[in-house]
PAVO-331692 format. One record per residue: y, z, x negated of N, C-alpha, C in turn; residue in one letter. Coordinates in steps of 0.2 Angstrom, whole numbers, padded with zeros to 4 digits, always signed. Example, Ala and Ser with C-alpha at 12.3 -4.5 7.8 and 13.67 -1.06 7.14 Angstrom:
# PAVO-331692
-0028+0039-0066-0022+0039-0062-0016+0039-0066a/-0011+0035-0064-0005+0036-0068+0000+0039-0064s/
//
This chain:
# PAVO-331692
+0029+0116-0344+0025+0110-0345+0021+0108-0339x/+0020+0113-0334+0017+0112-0328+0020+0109-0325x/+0026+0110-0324+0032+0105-0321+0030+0098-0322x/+0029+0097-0326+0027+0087-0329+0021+0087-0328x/+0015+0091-0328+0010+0087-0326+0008+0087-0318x/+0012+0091-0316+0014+0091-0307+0017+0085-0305x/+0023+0083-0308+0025+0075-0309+0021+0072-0307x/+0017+0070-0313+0011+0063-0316+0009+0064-0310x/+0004+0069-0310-0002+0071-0303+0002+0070-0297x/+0009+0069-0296+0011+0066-0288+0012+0059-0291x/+0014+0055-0296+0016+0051-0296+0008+0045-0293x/+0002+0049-0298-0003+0045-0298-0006+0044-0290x/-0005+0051-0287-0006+0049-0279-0003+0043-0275x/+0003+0046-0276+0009+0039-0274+0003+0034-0275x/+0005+0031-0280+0001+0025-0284-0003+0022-0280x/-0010+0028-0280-0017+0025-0278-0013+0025-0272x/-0010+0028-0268-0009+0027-0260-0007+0020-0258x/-0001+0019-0263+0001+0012-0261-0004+0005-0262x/-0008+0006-0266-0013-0001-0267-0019+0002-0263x/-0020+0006-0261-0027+0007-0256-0026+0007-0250x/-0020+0009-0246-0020+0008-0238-0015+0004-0237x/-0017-0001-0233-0014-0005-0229-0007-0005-0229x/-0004-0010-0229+0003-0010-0227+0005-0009-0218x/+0002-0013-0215+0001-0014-0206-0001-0005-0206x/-0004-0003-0208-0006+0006-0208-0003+0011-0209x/+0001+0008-0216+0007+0012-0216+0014+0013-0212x/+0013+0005-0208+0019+0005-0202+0018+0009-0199x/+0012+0009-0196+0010+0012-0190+0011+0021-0190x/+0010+0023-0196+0009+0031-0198+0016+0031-0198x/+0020+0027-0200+0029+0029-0201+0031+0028-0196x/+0030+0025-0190+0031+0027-0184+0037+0021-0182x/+0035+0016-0188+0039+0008-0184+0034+0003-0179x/+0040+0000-0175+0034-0004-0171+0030-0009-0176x/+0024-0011-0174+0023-0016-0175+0025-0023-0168x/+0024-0027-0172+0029-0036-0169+0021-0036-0163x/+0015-0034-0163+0010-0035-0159+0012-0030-0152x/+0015-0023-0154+0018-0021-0147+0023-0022-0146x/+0026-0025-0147+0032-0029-0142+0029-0034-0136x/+0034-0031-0130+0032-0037-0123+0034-0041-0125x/+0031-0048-0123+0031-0054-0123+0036-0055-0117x/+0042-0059-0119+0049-0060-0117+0047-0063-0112x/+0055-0062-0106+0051-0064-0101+0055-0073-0100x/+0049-0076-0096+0053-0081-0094+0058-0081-0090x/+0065-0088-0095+0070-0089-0093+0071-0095-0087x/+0076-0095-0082+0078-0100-0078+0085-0102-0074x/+0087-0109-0076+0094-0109-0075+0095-0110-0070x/+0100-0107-0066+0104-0107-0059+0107-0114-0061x/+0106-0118-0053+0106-0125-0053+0114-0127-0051x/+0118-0120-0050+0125-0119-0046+0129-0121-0054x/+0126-0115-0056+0132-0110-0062+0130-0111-0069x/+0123-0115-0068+0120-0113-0077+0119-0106-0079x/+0121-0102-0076+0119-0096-0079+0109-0095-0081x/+0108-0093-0086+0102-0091-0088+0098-0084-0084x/+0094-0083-0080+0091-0078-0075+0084-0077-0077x/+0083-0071-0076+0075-0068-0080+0073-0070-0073x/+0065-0074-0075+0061-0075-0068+0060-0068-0063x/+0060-0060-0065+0060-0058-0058+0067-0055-0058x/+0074-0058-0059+0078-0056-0056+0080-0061-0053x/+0079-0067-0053+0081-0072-0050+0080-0072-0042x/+0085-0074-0040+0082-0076-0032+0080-0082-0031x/+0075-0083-0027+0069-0088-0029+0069-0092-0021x/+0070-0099-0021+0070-0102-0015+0066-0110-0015x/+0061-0111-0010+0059-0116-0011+0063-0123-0007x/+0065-0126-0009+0069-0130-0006+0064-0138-0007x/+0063-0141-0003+0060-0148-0002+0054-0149-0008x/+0049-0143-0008+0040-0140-0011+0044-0140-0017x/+0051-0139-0020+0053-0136-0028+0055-0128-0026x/+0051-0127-0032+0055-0117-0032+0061-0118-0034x/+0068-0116-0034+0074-0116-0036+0074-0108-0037x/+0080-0105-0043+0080-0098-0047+0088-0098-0045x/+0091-0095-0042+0098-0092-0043+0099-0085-0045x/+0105-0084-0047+0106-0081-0051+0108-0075-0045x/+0111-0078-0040+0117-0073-0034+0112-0078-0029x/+0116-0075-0022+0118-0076-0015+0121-0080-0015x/+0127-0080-0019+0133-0085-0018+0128-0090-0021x/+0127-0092-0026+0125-0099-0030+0120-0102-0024x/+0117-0098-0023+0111-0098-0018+0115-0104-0013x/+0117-0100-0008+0120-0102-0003+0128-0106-0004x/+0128-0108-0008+0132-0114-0011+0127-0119-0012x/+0122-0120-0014+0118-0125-0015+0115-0128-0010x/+0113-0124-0003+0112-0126+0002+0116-0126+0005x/+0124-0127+0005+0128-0128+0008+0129-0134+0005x/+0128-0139-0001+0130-0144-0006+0124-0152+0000x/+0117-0146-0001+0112-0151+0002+0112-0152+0010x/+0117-0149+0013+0117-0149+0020+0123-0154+0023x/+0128-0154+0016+0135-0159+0016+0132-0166+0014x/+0126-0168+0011+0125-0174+0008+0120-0176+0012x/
//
C-alpha cells in the first residue's frame, strides 16, 4: 500500500506544478526555444537580372544613378551594366 500512496503523492505534485508555474517557464526549463530568441529574419532583395531573392548581406550591392541595386552574382551585376550602357 506504500506503492499507492507514493502514486497519489507524485500525482498531487504533478498537479500543483502544472497550475502554479508558468507555461513560457516551463519552455524555458525544457530547454525549447522560446519565438522571443529567435533572430529577426533577415532582410530580402530581388536581383533586377534574374529575380532571384538575395539576403541583404550577401547580396552584391551597387549604386547605380543615387539607387542602391542588390545582385545576386557578378554575372547579374555586370549584365545590368552592360544592359544600361547598350540603352
Amino acid at each position: 500500500m506504500i506503492w499507492l500512496r507514493l502514486l497519489f503523492l507524485s500525482l498531487a505534485i504533478y498537479l500543483v506544478w502544472r497550475l502554479f508555474v508558468p507555461r513560457s517557464d516551463r519552455r524555458r526549463r525544457g530547454g525549447k526555444k522560446s519565438r522571443r530568441l529567435q533572430p529577426d529574419p533577415e532582410e530580402m532583395k530581388q536581383d533586377p537580372v534574374c529575380g532571384t531573392w538575395v539576403p541583404v548581406s550577401q547580396a552584391l550591392k551597387a549604386q547605380i544613378n543615387g539607387e542602391t541595386l542588390y545582385f545576386c552574382s557578378m554575372a547579374c551585376r555586370d549584365r545590368y551594366l552592360e544592359s544600361i550602357k547598350k540603352s
